[in-house]
C-alpha positions in Angstrom: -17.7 -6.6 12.7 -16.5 -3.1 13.2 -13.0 -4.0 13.9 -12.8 -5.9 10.3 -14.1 -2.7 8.9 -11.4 -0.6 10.1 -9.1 -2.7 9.5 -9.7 -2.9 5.8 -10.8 0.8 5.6 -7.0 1.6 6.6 -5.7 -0.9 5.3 -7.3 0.3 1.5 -6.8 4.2 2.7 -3.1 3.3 3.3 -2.8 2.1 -0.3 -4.6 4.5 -1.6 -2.3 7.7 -0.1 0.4 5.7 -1.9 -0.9 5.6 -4.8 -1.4 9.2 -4.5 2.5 10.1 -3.7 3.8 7.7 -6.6 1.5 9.3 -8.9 2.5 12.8 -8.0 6.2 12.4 -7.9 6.1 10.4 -11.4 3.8 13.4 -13.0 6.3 15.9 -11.7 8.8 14.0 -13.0 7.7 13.6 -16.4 6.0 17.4 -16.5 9.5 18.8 -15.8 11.1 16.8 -18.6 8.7 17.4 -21.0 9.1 21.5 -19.9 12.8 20.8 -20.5 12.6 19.1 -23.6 10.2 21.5 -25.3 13.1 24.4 -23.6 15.7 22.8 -25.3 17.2 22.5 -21.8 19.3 19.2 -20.7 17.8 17.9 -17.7 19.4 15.3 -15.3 18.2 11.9 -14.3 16.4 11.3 -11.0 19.3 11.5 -8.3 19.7 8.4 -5.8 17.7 9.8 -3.2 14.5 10.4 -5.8 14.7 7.0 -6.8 14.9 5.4 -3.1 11.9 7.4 -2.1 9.8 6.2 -5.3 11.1 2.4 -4.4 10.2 2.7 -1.3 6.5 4.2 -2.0 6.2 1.5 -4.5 7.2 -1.3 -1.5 5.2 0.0 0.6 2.2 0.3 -1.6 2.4 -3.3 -2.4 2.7 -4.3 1.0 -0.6 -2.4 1.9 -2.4 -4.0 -1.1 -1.0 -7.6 0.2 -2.0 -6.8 3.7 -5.9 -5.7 2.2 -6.0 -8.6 0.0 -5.7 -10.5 3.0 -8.5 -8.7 4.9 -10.8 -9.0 2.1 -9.6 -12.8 2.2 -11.5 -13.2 5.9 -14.7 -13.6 6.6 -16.7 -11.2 8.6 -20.2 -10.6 10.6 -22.6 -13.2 12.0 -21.1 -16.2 9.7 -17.1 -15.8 11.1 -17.8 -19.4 12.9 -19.0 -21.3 10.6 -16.4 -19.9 7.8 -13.5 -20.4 9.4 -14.6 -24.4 11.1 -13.3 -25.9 8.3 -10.2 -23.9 7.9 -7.1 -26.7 7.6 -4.2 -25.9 9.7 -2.3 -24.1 6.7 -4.3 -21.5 6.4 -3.1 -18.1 7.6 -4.1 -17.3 11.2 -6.2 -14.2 11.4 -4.8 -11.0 11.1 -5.0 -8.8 14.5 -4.9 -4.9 14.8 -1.2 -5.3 16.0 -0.4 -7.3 13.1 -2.3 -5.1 10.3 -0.5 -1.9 11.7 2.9 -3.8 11.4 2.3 -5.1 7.9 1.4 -1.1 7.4 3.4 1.1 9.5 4.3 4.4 8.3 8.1 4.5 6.9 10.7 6.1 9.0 13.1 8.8 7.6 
C-alpha cells in the first residue's frame, strides 16, 4: 500500500513541477512583452529553442498527468484482490515502479 502511494505521490509531484516551469516561462514571456509594449520597444517572437523547451514541458506534463490518471485508476490496500478478480483480459496490466519511472523520466538535454 505504500508503494501505490509513492507511486502516485511522484507521479502527481512530477506534474506538478511542470506545471510550475510552463507557468513561469509563459509569465516571463508575457511580463517582457507587456514591459516592451508599454516601452514602445519591438520585441521578437520566442526563438526555436524557447518554443521546443515549452513543447516539450507541455509533453511531458501530459504524459505525467496520463501516467497519474492511471494510478488513481488502480485499486489499492486490503481490497486489491477482490478488485482486480474480475478484471477482463483488456484491461491494462498494472503499472510497476519500472514502468511509472519510464512513463516519467526526467528529459534529457
Amino acid at each position: 500500500m505504500y508503494k501505490a502511494c509513492v507511486d502516485r505521490m511522484y507521479a502527481a509531484t512530477k506534474a506538478e513541477q511542470l506545471e510550475h516551469r510552463i507557468t513561469k516561462l509563459t509569465s516571463k514571456r508575457a511580463w517582457e512583452s507587456k514591459a516592451a509594449e508599454e516601452a514602445e520597444i519591438v520585441l521578437e517572437k520566442m526563438t526555436q529553442e524557447e518554443q521546443e523547451v515549452l513543447h516539450s514541458y507541455q509533453r511531458e506534463k501530459k504524459a505525467a498527468l496520463n501516467a497519474l490518471k492511471v494510478l488513481l485508476r488502480q485499486p489499492f490496500g486490503k481490497n486489491i484482490a477482490a478488485a482486480t478478480s474480475g478484471a477482463t483480459p483488456s484491461s491494462q496490466p498494472p503499472l510497476t515502479r519500472k514502468n511509472t519511472t519510464k512513463l516519467l523520466r526526467k528529459r534529457r538535454r
